[in-house]
C-alpha positions as CSV (number, residue, x, y, z in Angstrom):
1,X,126.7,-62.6,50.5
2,X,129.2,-64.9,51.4
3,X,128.2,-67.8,53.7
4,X,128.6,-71.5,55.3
5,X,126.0,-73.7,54.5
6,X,124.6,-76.6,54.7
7,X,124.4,-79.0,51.5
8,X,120.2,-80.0,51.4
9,X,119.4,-84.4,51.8
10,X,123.1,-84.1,52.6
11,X,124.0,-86.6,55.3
12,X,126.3,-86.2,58.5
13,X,127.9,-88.5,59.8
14,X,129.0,-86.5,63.0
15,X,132.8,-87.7,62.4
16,X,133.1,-83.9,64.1
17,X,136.2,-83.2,61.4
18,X,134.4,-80.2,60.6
19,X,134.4,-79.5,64.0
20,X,137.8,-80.0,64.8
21,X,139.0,-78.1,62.1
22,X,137.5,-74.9,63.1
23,X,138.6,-75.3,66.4
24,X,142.0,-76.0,65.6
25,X,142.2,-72.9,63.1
26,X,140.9,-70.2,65.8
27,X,142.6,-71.8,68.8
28,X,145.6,-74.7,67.5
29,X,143.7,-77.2,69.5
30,X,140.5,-79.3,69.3
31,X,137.8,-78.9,71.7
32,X,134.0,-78.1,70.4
33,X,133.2,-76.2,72.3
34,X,135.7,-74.0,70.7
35,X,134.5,-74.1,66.6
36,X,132.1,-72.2,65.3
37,X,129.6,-75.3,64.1
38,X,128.4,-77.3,66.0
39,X,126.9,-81.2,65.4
40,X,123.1,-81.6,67.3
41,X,121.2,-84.5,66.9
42,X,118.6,-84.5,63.9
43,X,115.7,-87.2,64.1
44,X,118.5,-90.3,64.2
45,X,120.9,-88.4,62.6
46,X,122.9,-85.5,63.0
47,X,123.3,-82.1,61.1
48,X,126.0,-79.4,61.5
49,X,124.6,-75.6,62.9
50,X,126.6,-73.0,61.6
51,X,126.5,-69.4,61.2
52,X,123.8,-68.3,58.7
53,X,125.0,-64.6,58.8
54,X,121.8,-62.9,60.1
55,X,123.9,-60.3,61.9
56,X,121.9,-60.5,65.3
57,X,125.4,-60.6,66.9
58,X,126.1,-57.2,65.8
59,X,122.9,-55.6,66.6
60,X,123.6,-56.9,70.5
61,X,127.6,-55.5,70.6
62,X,127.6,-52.8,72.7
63,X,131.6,-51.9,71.8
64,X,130.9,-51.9,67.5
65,X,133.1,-54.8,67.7
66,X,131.3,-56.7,65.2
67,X,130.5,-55.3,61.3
68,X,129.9,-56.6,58.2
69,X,132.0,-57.2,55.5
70,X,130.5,-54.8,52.8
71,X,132.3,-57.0,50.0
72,X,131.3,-60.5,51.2
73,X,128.7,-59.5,53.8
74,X,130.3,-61.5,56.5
75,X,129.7,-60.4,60.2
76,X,133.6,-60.6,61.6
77,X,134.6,-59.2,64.8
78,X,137.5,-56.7,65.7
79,X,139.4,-58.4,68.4
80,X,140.8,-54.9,70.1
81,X,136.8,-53.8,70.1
82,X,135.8,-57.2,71.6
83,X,135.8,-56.7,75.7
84,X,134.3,-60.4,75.7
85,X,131.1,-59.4,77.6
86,X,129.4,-62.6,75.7
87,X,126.1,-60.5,74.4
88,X,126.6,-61.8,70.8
89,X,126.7,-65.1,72.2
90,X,123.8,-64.9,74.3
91,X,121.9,-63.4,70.6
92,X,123.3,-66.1,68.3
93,X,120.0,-68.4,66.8
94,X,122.0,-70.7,66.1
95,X,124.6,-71.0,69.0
96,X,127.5,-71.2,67.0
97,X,129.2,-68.0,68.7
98,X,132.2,-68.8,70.8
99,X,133.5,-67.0,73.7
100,X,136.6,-68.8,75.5
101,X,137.6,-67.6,78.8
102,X,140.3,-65.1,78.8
103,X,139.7,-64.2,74.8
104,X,137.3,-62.1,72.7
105,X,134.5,-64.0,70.9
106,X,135.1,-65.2,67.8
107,X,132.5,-66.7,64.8
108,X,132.1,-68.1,61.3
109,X,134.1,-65.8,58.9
110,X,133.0,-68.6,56.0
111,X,137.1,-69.2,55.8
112,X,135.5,-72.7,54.5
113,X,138.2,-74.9,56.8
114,X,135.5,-76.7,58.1
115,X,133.9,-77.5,54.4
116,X,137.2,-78.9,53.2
117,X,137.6,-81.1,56.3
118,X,134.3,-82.7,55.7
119,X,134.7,-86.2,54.6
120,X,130.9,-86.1,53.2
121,X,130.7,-82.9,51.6
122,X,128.4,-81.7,53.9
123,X,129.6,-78.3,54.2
124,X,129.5,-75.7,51.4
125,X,130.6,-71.9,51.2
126,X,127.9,-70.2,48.6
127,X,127.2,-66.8,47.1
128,X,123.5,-65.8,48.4
């Protein structure tokens, strides 16, 4: 399975580069509450959240709008299936699930944007 992760002892800086690279690859702009990872506070640092693939989003779609990937095992979601209802959102762990007004939800498709963008290599994409 293909997935985002999160280097171990790695250290965040929260520059949010990560962040705005998402955003600005699903939506052309930056705003963070728009990108699928998100910077919390950890102890006096900071760590990136991001999608660990557990498919809970799928399980709550009632339209079959979200499936997995049988070659990577990514969860991605059909847009014309989406009806934006916001279930996987409200089912996401992690709360990495985005759901902008007007447009179907979107998530971590481990595109690895966000990894490149990271100025300390805190973001991997890895084979599990």
């Amino acid at each position: 399975m293909k997935k985002l992760s999160v280097k171990k002892d790695s250290q965040c800086m929260a520059c949010l580069q990560c962040v705005r690279a998402c955003s600005e690859a699903f939506y052309k702009e930056f705003n963070q509450d728009w990108s699928c990872v998100k910077i919390v506070a950890k102890g006096t640092g900071a760590k990136p959240n991001v999608c660990i693939q557990c498919g809970k989003c799928m399980k709550a779609c009632e339209h079959n709008a979200i499936t997995q990937n049988p070659k990577t095992g990514v969860y991605m979601i059909n847009k014309k299936n989406c009806v934006g209802c916001g279930k996987c959102v409200e089912a996401c762990p992690m709360k990495v699930m985005v759901l902008k007004p007007e447009s179907p939800a979107s998530k971590c498709i481990a595109c690895g944007i966000c990894a490149k963008a990271c100025p300390m290599e805190v973001l991997e994409i890895v084979e599990k």
